[in-house]
PAZAPA-4460 file (N, C-alpha, C; in steps of 0.05 Angstrom, whole numbers, plus 32768, in hexadecimal, padded with zeros to 4 digits):
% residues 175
    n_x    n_y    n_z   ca_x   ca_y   ca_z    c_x    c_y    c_z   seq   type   mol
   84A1   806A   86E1   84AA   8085   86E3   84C3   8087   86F3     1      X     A
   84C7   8072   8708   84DD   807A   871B   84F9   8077   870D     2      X     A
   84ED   8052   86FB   8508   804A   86F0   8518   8067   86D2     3      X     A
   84FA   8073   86CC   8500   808C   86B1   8513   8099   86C0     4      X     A
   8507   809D   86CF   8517   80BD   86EA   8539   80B3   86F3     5      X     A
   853C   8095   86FA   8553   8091   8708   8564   8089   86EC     6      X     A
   855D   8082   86CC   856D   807C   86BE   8578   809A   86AA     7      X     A
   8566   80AD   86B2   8571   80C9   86AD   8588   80D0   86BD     8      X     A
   8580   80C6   86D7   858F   80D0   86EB   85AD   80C4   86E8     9      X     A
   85B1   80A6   86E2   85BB   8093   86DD   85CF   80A4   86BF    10      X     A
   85C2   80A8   86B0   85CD   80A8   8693   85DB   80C3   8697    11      X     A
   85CE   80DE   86A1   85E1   80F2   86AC   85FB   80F9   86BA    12      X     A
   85FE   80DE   86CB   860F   80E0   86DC   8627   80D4   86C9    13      X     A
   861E   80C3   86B9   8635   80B4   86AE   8640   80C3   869D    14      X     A
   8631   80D9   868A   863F   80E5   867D   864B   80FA   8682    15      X     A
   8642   8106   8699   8653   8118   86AC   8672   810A   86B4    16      X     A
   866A   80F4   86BE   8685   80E2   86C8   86A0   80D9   86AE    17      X     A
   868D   80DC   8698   869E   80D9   867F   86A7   80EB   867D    18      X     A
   8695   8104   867D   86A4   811C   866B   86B9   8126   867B    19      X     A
   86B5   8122   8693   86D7   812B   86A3   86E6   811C   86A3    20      X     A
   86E9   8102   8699   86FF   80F0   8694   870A   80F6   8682    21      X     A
   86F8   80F7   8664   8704   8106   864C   8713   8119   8651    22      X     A
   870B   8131   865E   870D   8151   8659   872F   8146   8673    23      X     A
   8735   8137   867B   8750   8139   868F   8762   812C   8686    24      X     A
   877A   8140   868B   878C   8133   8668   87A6   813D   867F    25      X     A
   87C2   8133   867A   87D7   8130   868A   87E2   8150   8684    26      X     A
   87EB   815E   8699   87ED   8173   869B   8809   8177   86A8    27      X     A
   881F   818B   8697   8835   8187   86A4   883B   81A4   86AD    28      X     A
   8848   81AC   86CC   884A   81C6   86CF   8862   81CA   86D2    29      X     A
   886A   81E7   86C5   888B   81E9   86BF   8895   81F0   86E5    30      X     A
   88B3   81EC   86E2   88B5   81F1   86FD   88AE   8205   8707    31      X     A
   88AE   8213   8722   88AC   8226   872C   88B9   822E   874A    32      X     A
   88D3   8247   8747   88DE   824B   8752   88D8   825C   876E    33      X     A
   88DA   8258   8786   88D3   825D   879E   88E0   8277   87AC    34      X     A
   88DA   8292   87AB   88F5   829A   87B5   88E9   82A8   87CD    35      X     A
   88F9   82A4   87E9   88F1   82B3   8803   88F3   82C4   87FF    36      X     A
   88D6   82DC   8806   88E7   82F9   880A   88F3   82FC   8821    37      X     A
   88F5   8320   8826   88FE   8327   883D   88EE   832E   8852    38      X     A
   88E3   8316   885C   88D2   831C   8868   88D2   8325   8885    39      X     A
   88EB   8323   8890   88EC   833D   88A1   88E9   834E   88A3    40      X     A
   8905   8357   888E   890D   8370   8884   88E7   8380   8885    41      X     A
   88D8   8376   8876   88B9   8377   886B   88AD   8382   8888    42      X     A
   88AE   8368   8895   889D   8374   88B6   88AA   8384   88CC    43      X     A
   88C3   838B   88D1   88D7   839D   88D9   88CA   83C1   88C9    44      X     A
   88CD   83BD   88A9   88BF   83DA   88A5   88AF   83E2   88A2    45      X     A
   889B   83D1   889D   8881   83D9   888A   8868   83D2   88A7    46      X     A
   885A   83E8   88A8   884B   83EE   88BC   8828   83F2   88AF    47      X     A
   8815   83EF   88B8   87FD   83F1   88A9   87FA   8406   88A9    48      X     A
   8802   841A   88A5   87FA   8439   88A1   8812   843A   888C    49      X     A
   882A   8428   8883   8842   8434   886F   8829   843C   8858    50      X     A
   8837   8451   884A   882D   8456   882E   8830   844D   8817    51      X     A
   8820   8449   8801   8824   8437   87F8   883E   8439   87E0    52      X     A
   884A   8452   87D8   8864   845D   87C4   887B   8449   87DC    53      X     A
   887B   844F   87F6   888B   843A   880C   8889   8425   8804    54      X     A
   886E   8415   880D   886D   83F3   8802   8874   83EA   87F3    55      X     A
   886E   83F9   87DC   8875   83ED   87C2   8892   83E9   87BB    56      X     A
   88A1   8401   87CC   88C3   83FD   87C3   88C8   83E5   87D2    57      X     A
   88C8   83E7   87F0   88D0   83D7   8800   88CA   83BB   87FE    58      X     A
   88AC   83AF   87F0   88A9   839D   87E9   88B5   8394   87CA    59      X     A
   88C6   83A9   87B8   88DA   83A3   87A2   88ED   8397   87B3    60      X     A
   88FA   83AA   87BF   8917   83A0   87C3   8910   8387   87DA    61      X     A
   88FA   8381   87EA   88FB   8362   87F8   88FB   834E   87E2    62      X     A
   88EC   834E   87C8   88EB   833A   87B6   890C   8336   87A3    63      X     A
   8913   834A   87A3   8932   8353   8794   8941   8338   8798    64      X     A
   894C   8327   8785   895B   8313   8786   8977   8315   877E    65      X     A
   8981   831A   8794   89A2   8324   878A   89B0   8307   8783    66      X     A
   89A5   82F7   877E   89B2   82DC   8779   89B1   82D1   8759    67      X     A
   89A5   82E5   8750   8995   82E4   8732   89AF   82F4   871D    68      X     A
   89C0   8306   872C   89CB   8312   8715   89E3   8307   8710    69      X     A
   89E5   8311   86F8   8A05   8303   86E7   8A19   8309   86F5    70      X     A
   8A19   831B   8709   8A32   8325   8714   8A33   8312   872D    71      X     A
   8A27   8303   8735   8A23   82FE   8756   8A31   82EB   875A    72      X     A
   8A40   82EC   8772   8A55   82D6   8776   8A5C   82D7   8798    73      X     A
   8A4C   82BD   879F   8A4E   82C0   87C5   8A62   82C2   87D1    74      X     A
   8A77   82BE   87C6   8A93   82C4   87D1   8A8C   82E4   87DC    75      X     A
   8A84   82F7   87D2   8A78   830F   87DA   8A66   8311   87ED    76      X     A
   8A6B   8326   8804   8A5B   8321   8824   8A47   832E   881D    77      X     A
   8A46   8346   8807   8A29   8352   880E   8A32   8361   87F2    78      X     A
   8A0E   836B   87E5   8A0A   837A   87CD   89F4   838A   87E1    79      X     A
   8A01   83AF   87CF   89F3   83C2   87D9   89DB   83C7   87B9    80      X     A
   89C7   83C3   87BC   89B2   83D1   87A4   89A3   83EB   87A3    81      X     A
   899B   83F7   8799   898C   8413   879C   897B   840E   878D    82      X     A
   8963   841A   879B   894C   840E   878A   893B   8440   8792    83      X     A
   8935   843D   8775   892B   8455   8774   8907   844F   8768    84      X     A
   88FB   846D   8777   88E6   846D   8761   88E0   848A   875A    85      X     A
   88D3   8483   8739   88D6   84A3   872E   88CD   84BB   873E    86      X     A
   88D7   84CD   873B   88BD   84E8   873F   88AD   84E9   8735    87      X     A
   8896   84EA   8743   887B   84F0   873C   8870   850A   8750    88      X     A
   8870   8521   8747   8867   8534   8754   8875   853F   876E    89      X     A
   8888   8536   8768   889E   8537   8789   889C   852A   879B    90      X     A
   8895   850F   8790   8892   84F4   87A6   88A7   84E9   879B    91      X     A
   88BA   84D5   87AD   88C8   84C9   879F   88D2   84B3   87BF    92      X     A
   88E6   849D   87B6   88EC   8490   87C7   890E   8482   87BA    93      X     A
   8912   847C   87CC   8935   8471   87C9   8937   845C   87ED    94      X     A
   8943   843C   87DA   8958   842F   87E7   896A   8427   87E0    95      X     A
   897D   842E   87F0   898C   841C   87F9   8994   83FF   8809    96      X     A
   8993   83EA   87FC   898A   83CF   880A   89A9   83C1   8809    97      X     A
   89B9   83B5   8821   89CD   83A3   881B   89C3   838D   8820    98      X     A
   89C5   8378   880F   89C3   835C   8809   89DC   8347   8811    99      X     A
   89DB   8335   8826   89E9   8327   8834   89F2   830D   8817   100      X     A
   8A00   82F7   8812   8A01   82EC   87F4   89F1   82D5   8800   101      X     A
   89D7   82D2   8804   89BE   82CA   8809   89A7   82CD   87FB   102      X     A
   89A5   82EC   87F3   8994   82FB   87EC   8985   8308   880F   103      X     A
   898B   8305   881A   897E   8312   883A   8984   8336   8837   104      X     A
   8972   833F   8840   897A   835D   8846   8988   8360   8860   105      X     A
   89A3   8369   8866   89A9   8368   8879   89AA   838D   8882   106      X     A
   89A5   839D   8874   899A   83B3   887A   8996   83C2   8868   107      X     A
   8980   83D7   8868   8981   83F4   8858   8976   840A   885E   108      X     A
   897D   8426   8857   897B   843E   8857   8964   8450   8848   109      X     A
   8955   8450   8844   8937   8457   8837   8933   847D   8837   110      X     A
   8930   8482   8828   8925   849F   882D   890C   84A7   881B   111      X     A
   88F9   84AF   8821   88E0   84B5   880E   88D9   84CF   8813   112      X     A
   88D0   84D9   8800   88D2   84F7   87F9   88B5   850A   87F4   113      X     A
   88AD   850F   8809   888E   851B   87FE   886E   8502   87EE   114      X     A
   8873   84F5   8808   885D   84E6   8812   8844   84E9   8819   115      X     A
   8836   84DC   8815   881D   84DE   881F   881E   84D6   8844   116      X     A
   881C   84DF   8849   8821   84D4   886B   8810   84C8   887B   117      X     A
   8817   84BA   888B   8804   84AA   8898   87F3   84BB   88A6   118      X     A
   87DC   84B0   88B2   87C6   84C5   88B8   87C1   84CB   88D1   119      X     A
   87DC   84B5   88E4   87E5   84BF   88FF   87F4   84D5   8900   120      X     A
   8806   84D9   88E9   8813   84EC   88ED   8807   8507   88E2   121      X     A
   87F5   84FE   88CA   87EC   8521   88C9   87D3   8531   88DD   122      X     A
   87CB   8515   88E9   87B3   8520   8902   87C0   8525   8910   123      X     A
   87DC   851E   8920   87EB   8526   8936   87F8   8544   8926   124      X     A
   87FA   8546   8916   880C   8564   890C   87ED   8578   890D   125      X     A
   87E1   8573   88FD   87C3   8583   8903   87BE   8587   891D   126      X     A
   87B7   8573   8932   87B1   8574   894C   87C5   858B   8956   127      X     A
   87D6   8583   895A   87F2   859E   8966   87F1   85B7   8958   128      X     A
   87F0   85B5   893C   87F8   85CD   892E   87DB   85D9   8920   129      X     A
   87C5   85DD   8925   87B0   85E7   8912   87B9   85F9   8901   130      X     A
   87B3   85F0   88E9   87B2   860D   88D5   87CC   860D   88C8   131      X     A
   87DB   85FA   88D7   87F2   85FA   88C8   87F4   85E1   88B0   132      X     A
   880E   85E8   8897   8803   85DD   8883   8822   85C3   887E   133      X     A
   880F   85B2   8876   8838   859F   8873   8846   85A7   8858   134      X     A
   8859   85B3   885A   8869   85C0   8842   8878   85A7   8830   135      X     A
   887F   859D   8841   8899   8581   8839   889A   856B   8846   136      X     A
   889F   8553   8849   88AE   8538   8858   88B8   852E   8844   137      X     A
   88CB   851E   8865   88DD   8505   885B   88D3   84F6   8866   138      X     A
   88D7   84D3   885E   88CE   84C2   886F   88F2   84AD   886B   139      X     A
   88F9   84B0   8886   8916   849D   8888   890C   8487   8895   140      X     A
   891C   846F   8890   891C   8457   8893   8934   844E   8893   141      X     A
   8940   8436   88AF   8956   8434   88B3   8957   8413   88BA   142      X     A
   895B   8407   88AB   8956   83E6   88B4   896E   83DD   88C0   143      X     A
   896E   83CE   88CF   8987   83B5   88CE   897C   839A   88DA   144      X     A
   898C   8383   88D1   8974   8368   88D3   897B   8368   88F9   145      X     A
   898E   836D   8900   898F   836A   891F   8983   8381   8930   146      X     A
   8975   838C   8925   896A   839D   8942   8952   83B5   8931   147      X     A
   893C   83C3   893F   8925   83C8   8937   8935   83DE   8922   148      X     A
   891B   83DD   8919   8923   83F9   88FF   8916   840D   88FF   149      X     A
   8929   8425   88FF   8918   8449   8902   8913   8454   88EC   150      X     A
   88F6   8460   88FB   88E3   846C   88E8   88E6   8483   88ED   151      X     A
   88E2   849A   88E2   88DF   84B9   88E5   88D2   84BD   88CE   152      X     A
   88BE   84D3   88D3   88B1   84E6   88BC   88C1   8509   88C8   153      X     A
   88CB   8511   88B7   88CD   852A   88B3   88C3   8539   88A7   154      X     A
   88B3   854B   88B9   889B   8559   88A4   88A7   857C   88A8   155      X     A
   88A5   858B   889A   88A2   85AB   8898   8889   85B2   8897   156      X     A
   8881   85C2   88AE   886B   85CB   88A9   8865   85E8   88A6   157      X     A
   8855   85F8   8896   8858   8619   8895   883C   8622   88A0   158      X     A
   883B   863C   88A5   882B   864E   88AE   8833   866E   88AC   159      X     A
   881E   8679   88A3   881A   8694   88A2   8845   869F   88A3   160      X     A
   8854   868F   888F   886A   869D   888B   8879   868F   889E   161      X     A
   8875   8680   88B4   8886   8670   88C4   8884   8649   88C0   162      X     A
   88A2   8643   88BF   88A9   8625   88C2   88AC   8615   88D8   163      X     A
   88A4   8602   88D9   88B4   85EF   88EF   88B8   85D1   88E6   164      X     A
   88CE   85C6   88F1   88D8   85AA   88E3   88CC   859D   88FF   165      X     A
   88BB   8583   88F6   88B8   8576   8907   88BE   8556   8903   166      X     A
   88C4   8548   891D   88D0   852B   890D   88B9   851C   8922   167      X     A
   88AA   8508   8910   8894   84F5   891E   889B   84D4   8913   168      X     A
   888B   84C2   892C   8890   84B0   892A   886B   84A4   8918   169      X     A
   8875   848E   8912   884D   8480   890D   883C   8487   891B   170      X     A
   8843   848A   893A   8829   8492   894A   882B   84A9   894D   171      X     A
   8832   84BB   8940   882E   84DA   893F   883D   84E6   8955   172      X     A
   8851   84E0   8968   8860   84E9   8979   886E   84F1   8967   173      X     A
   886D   8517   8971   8879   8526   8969   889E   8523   8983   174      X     A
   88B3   8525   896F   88CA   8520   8981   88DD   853F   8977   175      X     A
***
């Protein structure tokens, strides 16, 4: 019985051991091209509370390969790009990114338009303002690769027939 048991055992293994010799066949993989983002640029703006219509641009234009177009020629110190996204409901976003002839972001100008806002800033506008309602924001963004980059939310907020513009940072400091 033992020798039945160990020549099953025996006869299984081998054809297991075959069949993946057969089944592995030379495999060739086309190249694949590496490209750094901006990954500064990336951790300089993008904060765990950014929204995600934000991310998504800001993580376009970090991937953006200004080295890719027909026009590109490094003799040139820097390419300015604009990167838009549609309206949807009166959300919208726009950059401005200059590109060092690297492909590096060496700065840009961001403006986003009726946002979902982070939830520091609408508990800090609720907290101060009860009852009051957010009419509008901007969200600006101001990069440059040498030194930190400013954030502002500009929100309008209304009540019973009265406005007020207020400008906040991520942690809901109203300024």
């Amino acid at each position: 019985m033992k020798k039945l048991v160990f020549g099953l055992l025996f006869l299984g293994l081998t054809s297991l051991v075959y069949s993946q010799n057969d089944i592995q066949k030379n495999i060739i993989l086309e190249p694949v091209t590496i490209k750094p983002l901006n990954l500064s640029y990336l951790k300089e703006v993008q904060h765990e509370d950014t929204p995600e219509l934000v991310v998504n641009l800001q993580n376009e234009a970090a991937r953006y390969d200004i080295t890719e177009l027909p026009i590109f020629d490094r003799e040139f110190e820097a390419y300015e790009v604009i990167f838009k996204t549609k309206k949807e409901g009166g959300t919208s976003g726009l950059i401005t990114a200059t590109y060092d002839s690297n492909g590096k972001i060496m700065s840009s100008i961001e403006r986003y338009k009726n946002i979902l806002l982070p939830r520091t800033v609408r508990d800090a506008i609720n907290n101060k303002y009860p009852g009051w309602i957010i009419h509008k924001d901007i969200f600006l963004v101001t990069y440059r690769d040498d030194r930190k980059a400013k954030q502002v939310f500009k929100v309008q907020i209304r009540k019973d027939g009265d406005k007020k513009n207020l400008k906040l940072d991520y942690d809901g400091n109203i300024h």
